[in-house]
MARBA-871497 format. One record per atom (N, C-alpha, C): residue number from 0; residue in three letters; atom name; x, y, z. Coordinates in nm, 2 decimals. Example, Ala and Ser with C-alpha at 12.3 -4.5 7.8 and 13.67 -1.06 7.14 Angstrom:
BEGIN
n;res;atom;x;y;z
0;ALA;N;1.32;-0.57;0.78
0;ALA;CA;1.23;-0.45;0.78
0;ALA;C;1.32;-0.33;0.78
1;SER;N;1.28;-0.22;0.71
1;SER;CA;1.37;-0.11;0.71
1;SER;C;1.29;0.00;0.79
//
This chain:
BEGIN
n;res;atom;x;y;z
0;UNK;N;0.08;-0.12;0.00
0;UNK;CA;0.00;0.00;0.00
0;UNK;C;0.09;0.13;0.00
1;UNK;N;0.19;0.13;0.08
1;UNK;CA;0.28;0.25;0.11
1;UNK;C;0.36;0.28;-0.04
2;UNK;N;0.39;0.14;-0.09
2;UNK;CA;0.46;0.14;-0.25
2;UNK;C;0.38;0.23;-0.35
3;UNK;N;0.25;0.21;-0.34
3;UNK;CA;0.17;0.24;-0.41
3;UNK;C;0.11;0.44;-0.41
4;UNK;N;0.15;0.44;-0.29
4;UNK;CA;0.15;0.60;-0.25
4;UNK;C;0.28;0.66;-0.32
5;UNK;N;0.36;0.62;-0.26
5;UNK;CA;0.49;0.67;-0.32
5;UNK;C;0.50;0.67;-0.47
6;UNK;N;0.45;0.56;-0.56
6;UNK;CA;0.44;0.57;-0.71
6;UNK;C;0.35;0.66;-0.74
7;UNK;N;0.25;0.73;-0.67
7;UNK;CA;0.18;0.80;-0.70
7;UNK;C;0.23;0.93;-0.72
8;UNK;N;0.26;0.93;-0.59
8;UNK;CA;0.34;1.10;-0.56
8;UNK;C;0.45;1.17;-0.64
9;UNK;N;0.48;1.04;-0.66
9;UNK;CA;0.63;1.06;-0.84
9;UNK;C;0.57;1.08;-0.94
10;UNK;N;0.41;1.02;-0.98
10;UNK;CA;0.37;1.01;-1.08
10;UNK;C;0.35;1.17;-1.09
11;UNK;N;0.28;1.22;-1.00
11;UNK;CA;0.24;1.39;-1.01
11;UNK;C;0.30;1.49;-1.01
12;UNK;N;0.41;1.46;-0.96
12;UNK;CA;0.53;1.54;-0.92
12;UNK;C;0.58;1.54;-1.03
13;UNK;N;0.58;1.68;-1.12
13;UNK;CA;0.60;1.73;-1.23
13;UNK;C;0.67;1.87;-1.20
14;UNK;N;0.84;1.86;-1.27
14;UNK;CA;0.87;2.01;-1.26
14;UNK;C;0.81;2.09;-1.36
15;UNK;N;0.76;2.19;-1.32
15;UNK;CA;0.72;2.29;-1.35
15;UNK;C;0.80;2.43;-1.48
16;UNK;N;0.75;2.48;-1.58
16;UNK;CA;0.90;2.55;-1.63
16;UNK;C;0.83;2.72;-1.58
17;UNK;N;0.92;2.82;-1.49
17;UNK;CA;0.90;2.90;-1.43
17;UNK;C;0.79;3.02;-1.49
18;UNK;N;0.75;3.07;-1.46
18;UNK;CA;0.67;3.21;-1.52
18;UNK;C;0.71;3.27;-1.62
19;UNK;N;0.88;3.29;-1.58
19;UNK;CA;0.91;3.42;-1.69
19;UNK;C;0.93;3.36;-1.78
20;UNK;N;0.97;3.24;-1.83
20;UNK;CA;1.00;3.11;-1.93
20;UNK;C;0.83;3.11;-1.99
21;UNK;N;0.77;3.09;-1.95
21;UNK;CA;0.65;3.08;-1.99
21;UNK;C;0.58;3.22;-2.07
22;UNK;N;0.61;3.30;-1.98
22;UNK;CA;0.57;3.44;-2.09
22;UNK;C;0.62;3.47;-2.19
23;UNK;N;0.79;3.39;-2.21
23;UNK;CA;0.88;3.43;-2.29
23;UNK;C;0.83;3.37;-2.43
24;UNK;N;0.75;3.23;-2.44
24;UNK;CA;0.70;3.11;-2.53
24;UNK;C;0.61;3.21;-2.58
25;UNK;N;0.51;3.29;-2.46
25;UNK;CA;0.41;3.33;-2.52
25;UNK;C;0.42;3.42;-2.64
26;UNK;N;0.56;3.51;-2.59
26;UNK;CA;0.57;3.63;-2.68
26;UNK;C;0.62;3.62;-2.80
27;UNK;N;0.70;3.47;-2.78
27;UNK;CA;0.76;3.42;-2.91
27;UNK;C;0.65;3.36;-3.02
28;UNK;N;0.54;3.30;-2.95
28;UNK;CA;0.42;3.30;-3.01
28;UNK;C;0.39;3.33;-3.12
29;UNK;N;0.34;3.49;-3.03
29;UNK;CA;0.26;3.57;-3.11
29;UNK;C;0.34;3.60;-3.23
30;UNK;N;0.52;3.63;-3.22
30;UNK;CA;0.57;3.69;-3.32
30;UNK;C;0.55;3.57;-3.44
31;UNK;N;0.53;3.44;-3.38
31;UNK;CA;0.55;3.32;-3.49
31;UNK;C;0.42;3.31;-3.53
32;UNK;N;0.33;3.36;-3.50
32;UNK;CA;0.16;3.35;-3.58
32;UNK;C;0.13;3.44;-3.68
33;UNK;N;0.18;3.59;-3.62
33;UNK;CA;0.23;3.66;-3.76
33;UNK;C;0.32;3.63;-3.86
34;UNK;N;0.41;3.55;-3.81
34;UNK;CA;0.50;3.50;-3.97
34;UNK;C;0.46;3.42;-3.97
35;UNK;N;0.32;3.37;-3.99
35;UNK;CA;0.27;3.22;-4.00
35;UNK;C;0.35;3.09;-3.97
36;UNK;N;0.42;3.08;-3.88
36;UNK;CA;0.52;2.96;-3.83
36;UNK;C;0.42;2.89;-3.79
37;UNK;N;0.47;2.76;-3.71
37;UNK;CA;0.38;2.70;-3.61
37;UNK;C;0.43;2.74;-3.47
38;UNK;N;0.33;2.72;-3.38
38;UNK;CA;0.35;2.76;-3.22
38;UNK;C;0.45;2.66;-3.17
39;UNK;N;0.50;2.74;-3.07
39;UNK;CA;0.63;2.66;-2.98
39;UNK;C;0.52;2.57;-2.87
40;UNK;N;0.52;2.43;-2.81
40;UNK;CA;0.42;2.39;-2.75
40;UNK;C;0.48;2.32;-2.62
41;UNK;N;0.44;2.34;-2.50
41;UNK;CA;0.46;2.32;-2.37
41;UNK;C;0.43;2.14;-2.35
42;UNK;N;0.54;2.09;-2.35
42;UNK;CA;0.46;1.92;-2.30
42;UNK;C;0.55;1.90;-2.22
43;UNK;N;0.46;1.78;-2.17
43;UNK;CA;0.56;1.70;-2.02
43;UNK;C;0.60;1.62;-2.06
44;UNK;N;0.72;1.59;-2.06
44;UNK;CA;0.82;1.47;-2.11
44;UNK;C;0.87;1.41;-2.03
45;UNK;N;0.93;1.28;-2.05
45;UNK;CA;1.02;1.20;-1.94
45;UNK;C;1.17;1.24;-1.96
46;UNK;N;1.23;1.32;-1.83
46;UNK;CA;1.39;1.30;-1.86
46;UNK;C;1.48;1.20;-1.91
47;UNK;N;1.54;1.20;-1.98
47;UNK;CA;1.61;1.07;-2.03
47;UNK;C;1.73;1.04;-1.94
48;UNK;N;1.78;1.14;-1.88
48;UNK;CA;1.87;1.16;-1.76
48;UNK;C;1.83;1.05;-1.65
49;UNK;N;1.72;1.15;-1.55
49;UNK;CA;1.68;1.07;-1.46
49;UNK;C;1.49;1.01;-1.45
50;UNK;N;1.46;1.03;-1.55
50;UNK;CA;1.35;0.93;-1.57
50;UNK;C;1.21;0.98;-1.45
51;UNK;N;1.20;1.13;-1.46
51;UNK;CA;1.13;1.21;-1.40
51;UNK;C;1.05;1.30;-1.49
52;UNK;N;0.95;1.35;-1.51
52;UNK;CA;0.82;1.43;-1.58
52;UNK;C;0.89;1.57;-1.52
53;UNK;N;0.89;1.62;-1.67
53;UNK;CA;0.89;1.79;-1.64
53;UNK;C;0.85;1.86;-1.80
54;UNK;N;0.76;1.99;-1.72
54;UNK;CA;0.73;2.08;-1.83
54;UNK;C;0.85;2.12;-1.93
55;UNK;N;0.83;2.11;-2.07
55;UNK;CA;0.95;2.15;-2.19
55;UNK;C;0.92;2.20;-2.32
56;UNK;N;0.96;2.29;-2.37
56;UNK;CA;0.96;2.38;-2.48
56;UNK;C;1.05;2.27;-2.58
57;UNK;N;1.10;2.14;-2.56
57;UNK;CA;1.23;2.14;-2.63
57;UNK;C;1.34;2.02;-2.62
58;UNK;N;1.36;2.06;-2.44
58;UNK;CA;1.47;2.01;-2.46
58;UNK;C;1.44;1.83;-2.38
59;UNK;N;1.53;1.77;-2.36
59;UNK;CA;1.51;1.63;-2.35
59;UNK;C;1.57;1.58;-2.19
60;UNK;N;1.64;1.69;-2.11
60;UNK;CA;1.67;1.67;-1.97
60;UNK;C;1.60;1.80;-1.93
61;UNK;N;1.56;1.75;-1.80
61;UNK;CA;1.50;1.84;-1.67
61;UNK;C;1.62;1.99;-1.61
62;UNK;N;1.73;1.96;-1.67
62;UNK;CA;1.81;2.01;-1.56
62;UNK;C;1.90;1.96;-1.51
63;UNK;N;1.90;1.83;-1.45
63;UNK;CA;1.97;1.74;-1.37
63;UNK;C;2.07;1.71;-1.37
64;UNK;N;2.14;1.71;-1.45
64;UNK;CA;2.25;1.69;-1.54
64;UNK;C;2.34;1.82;-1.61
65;UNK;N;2.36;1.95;-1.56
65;UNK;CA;2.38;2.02;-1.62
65;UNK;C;2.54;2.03;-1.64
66;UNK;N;2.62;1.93;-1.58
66;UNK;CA;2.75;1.95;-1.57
66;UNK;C;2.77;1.92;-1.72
67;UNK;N;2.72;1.77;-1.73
67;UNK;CA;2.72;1.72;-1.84
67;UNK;C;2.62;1.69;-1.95
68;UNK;N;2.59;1.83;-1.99
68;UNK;CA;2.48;1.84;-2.11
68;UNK;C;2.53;1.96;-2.15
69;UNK;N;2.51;1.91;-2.33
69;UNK;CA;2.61;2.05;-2.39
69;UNK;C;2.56;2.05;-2.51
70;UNK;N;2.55;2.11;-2.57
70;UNK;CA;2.46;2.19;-2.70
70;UNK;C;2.59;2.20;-2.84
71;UNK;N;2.56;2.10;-2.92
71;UNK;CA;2.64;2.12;-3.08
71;UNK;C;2.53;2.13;-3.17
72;UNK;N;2.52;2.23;-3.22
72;UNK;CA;2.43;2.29;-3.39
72;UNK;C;2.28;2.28;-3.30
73;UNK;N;2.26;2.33;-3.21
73;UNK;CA;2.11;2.36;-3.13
73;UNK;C;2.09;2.21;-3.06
74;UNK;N;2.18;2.09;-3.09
74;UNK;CA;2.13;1.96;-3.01
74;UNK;C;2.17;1.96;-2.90
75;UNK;N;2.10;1.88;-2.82
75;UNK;CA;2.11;1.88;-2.69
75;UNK;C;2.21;1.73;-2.68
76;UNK;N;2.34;1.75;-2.59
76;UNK;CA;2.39;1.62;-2.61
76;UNK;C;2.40;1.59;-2.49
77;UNK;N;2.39;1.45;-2.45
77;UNK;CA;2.43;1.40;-2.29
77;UNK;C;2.57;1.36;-2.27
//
């Protein structure tokens, strides 16, 4: 039963991506619906790092890892 709580509480426990990150998408938005682009879109993904749910614009780790995560031609590498 206690197992079962704890799987839960991980299940929900989603990092969040901060306010000003979020306004930032919004404003990039708007500028991308006037150039007719398509919208940037907020999903919750699984870290591939550590295998935890967090809000993302993008990229493929939470954070967790930032010693070793580094960026060649916009990729994200581990």
């Amino acid at each position: 039963m206690e197992i079962k709580k704890i799987e839960e509480f991980r299940n929900n426990k989603i990092k969040r991506l901060p306010p000003s990150v979020i306004k930032d998408i919004e404003l990039k938005n708007q500028a991308r619906r006037l150039a007719n682009l398509a919208p940037i879109k907020i999903k919750v993904r699984m870290c591939i790092a550590c295998n935890q749910p967090f809000e993302s614009a993008g990229n493929r780790t939470c954070g967790c890892n930032t010693r070793s995560t580094g960026y060649i031609a916009g990729r994200e590498i581990i």
